[in-house]
MARNU-752992 format. One record per residue: residue in one letter; x, y, z negated of N, C-alpha, C, O in turn. Coordinates in steps of 0.001 Angstrom, whole numbers, padded with zeros to 6 digits, always signed. Layout:
AXYZXYZXYZXYZ...
This chain:
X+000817-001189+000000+000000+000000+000000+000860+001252+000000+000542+002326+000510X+001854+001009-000560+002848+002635-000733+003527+002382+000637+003818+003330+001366X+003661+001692+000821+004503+001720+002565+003543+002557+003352+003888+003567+003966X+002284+002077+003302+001299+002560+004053+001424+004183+004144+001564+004958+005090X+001327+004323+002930+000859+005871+002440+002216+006716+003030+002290+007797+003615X+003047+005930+002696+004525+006292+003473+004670+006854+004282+005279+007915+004419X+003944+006028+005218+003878+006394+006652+002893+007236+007578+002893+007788+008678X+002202+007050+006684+001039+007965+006926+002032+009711+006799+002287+010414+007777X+002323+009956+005698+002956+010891+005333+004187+011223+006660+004454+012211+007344X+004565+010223+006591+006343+010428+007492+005789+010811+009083+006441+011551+009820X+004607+010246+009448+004178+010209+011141+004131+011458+011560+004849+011774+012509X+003187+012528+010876+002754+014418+011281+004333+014772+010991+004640+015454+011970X+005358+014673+010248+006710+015250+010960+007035+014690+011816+007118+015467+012767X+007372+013436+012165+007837+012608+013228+007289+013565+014394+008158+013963+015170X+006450+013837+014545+005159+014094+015718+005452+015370+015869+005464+015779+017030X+005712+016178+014952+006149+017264+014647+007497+017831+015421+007622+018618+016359X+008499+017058+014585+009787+017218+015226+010064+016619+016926+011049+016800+017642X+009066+016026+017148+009116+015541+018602+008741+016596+019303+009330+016908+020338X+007730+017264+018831+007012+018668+020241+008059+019421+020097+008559+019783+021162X+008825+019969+018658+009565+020623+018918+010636+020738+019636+011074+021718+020239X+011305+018964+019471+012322+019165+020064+012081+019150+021972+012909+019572+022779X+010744+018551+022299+009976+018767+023476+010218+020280+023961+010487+020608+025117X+010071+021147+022850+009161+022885+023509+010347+023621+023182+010234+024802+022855X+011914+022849+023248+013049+024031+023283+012735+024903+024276+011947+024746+025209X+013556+026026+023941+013187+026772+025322+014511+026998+026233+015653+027106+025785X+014276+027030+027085+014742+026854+028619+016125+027941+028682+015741+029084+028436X+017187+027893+028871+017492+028828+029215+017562+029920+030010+018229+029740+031029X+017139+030882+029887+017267+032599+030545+018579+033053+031156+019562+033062+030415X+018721+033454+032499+019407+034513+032880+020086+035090+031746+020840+034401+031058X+019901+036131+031542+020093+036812+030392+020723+036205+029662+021655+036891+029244X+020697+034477+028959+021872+034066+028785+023035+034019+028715+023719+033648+027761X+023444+034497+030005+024515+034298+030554+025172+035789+030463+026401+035724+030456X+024558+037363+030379+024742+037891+030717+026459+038463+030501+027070+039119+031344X+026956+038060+029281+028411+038482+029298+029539+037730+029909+030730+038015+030033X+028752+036562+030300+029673+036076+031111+030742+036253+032658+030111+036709+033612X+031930+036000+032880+032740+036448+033953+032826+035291+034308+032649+034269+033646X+033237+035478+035890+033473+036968+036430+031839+037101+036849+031075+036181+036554X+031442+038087+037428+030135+037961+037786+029619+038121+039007+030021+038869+039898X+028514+037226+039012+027989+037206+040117+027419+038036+041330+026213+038278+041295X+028206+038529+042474+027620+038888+043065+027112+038077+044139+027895+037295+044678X+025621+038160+044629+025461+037049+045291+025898+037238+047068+026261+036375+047867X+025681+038773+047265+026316+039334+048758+027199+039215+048851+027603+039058+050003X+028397+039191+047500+029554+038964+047844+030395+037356+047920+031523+037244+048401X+029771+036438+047472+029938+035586+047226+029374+034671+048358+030298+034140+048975X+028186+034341+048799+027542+034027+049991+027953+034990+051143+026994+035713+051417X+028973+035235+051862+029571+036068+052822+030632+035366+053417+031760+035158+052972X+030149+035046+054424+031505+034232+055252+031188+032889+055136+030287+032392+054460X+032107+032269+055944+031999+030312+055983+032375+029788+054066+033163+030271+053253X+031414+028657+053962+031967+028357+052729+031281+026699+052628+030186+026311+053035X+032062+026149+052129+031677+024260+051947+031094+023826+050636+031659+024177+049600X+030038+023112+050596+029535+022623+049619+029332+020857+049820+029057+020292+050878X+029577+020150+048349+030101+018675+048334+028948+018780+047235+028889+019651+046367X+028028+017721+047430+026853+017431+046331+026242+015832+046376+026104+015031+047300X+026026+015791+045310+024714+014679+045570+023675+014648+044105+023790+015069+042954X+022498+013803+044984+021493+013477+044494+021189+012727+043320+021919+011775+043595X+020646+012388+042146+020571+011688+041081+019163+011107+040879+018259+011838+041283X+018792+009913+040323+017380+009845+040162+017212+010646+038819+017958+011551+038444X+015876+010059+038019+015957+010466+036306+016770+009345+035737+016760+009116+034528X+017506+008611+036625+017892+007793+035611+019591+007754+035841+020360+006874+035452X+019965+009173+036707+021000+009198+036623+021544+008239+037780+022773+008292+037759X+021174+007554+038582+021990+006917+039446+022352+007732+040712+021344+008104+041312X+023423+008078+041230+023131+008286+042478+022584+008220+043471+022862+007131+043972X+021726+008949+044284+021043+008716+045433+021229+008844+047139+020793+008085+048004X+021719+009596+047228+022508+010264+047936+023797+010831+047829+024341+010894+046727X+024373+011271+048901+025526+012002+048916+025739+012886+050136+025119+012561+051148X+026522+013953+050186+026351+014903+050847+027427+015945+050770+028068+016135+049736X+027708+016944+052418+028480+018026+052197+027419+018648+052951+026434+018159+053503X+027820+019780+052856+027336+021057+053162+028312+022285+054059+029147+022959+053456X+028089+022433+055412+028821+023950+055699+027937+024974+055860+026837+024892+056405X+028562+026180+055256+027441+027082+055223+028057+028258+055510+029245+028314+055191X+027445+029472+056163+028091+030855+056454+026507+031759+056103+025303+031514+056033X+027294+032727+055978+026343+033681+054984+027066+035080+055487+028225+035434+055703X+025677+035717+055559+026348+037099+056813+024794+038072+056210+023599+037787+056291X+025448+039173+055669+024386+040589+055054+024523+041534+055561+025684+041670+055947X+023640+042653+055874+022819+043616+056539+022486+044563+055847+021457+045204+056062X+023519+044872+054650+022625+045693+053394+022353+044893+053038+023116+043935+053159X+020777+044683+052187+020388+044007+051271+019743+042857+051811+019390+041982+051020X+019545+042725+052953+019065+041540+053434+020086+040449+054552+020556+040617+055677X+020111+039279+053536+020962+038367+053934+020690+037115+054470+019679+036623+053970X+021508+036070+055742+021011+035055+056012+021928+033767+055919+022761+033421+056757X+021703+033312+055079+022628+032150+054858+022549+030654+055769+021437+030126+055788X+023299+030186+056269+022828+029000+057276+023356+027901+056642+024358+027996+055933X+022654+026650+056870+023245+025473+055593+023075+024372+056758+022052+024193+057419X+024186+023733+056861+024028+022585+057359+024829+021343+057067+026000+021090+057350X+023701+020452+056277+024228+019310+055559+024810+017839+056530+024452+017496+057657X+025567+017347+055830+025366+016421+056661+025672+014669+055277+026617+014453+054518X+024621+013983+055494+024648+012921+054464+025682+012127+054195+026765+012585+054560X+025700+011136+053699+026582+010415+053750+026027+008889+054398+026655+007848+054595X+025053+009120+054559+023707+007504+055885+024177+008121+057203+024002+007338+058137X+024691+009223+057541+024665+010216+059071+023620+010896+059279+023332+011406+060362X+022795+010977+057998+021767+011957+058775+021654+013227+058541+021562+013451+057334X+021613+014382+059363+021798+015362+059489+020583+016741+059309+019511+016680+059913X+020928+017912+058428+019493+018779+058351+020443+020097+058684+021653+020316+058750X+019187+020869+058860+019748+022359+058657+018540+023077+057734+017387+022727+057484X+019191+024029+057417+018251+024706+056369+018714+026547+056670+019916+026680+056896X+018171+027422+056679+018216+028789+057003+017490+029432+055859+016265+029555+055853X+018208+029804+054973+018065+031212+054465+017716+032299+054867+018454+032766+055734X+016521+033144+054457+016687+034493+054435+016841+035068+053398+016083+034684+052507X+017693+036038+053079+017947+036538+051473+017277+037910+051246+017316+038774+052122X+016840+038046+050402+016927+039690+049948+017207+040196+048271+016556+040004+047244X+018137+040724+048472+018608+041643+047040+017834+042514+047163+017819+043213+048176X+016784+042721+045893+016094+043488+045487+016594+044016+044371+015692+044417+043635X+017985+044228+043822+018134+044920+043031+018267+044565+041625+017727+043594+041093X+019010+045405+041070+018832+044871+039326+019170+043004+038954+018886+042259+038015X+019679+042894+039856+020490+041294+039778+019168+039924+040011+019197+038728+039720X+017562+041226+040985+016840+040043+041500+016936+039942+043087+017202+040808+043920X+016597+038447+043238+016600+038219+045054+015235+037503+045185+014689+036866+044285X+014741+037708+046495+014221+036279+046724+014731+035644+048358+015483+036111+049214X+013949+034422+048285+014597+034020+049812+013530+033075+050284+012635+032627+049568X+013755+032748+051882+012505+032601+052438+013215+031306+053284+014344+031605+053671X+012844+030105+053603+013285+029100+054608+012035+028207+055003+011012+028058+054334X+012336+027647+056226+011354+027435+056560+010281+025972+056132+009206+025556+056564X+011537+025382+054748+010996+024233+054562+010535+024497+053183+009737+023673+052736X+010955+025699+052252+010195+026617+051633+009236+027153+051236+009052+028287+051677X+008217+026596+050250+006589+026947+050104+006561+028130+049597+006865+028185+048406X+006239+029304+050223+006007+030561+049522+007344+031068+050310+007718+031074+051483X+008006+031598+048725+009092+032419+047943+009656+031669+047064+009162+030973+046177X+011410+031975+047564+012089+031260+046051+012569+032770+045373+013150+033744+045852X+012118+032506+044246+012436+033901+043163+013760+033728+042359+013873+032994+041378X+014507+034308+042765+016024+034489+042098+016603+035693+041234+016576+036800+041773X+017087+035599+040042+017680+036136+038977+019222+035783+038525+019911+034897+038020X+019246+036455+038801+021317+036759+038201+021350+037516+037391+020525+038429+037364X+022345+037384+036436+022973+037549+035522+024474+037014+034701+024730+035842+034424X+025281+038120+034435+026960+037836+034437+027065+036831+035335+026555+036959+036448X+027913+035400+034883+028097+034757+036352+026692+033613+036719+026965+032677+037470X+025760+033678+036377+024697+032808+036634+023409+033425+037503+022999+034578+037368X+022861+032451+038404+021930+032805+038688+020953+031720+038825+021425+030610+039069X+019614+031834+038709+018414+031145+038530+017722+031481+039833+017487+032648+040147X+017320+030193+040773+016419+030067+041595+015170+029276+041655+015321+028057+041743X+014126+029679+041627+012751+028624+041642+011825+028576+042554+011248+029599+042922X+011610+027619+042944+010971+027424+044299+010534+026152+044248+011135+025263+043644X+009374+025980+044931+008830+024720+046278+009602+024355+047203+010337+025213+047693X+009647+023148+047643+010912+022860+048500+009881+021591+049393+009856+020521+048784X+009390+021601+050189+008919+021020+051225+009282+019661+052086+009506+019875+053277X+009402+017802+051486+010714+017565+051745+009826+016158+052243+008793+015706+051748X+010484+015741+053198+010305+014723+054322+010892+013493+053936+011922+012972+054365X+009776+012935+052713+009705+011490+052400+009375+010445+052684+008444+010141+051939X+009762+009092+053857+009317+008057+054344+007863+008768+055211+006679+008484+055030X+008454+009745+056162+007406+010819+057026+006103+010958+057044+005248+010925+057929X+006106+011191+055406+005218+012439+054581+005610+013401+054152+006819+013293+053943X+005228+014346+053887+005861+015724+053531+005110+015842+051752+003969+015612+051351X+005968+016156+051262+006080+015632+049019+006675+017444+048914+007701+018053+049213X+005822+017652+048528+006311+019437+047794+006781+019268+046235+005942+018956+045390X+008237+019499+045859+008927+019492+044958+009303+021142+044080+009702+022171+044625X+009041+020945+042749+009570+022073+042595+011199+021849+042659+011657+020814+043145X+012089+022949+042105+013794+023205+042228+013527+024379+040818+012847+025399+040709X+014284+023754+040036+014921+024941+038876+016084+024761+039073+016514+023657+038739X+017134+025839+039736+018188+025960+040329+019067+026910+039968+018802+028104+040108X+020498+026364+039338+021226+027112+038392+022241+027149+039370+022560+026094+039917X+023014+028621+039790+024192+028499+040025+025244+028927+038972+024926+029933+038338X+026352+028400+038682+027460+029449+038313+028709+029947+038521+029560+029118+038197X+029108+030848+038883+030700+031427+039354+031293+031260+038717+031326+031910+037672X+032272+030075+039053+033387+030089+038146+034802+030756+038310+035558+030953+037359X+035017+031008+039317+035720+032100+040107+035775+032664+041140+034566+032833+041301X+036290+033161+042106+035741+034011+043125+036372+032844+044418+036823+033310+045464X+036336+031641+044227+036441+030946+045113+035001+029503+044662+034102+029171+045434X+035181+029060+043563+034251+027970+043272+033244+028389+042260+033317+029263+041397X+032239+027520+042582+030522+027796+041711+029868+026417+042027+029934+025852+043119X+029353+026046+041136+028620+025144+040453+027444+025299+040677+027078+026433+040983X+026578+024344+040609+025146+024345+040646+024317+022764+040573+024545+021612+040944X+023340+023438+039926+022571+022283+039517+021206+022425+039363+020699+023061+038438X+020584+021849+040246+019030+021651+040404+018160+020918+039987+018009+019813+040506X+017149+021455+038660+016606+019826+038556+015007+020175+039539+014362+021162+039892X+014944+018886+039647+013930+018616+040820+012851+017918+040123+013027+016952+039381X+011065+018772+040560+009973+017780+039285+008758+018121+040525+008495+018975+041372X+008249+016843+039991+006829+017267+040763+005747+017314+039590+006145+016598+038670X+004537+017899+039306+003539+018128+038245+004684+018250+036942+004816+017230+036265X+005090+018843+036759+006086+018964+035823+006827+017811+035499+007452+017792+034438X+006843+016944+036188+007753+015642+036050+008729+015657+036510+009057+016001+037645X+009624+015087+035239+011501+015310+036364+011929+014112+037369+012330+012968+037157X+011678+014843+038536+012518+013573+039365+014129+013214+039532+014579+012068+039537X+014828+014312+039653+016311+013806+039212+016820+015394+039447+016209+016391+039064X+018131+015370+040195+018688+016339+039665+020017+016170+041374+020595+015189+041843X+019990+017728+041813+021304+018062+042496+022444+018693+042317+022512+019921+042356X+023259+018078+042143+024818+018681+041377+025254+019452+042776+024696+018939+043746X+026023+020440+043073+026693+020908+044237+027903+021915+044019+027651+023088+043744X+029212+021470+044138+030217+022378+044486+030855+022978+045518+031723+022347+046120X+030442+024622+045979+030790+025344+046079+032395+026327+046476+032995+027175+045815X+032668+025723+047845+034027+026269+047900+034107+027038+049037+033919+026637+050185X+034516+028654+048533+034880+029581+049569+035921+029259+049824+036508+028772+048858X+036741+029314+051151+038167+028973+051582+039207+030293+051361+040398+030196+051656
């Protein structure tokens, strides 16, 4: 009977400490803000630059693999970045950026596999991208969100990491490094 009562007692923290540790909160831009060197994203996306990534499930296995060449060319505040991956199966995509710096360390950007607007925030060397991503699964088309972290780690390499969810569910995650020549 005292076990019982025990547990009765012990379960509403258990339950407790679970949402909480569930409802951390996310990190912010702003986070980052003292961090160096910092991000500029016109300056940084400008010119030819290579990216080496791959895919993860939720369970952490690899899924893919992948490079990336990309050139990135601005107009003032409006920029177009061109991405063209190529797998590690041989199969091949392109992806086109349109950028715009709106200022105060926000962007957004527009592609054509892109639902909407991806809304972007920088701060010191980080920046946050979120978006719909439109993606050609066993030829159906599966709309994914992207919570998409970059970070500058110097004025040649940056980091990034995407986790990828559909209905708020995590499907896995894209690691990608970042090398200006």
């Amino acid at each position: 009977m005292r076990r019982h009562r025990k547990l009765r007692w012990i379960a509403p923290w258990l339950l407790a400490a679970a949402l909480a540790a569930g409802c951390a909160s996310a990190p912010a831009p702003a986070d980052y803000a003292r961090e160096t060197p910092r991000l500029d994203l016109r300056r940084y996306f400008d010119g030819p630059l290579v990216a080496h990534g791959l895919f993860t499930d939720r369970g952490g296995k690899v899924q893919r693999r992948f490079t990336v060449q990309l050139r990135g060319t601005w107009n003032g505040r409006d920029g177009v970045l061109e991405e063209d991956f190529r797998y590690s199966d041989g199969k091949v995509e392109r992806r086109v950026w349109r950028l715009q710096d709106l200022g105060d360390g926000h962007y957004r950007g527009r592609a054509d596999d892109v639902v909407g607007e991806a809304v972007g925030v920088a701060s010191g060397n980080a920046l946050n991208w979120r978006y719909t991503l439109a993606l050609n699964v066993d030829g159906r088309t599966v709309e994914v969100q992207f919570d998409d972290w970059m970070y500058l780690m110097d004025d040649r390499v940056m980091l990034n990491k995407a986790a990828m969810s559909k209905f708020g569910i995590f499907l896995g995650e894209v690691t990608l490094a970042f090398h200006k020549p």
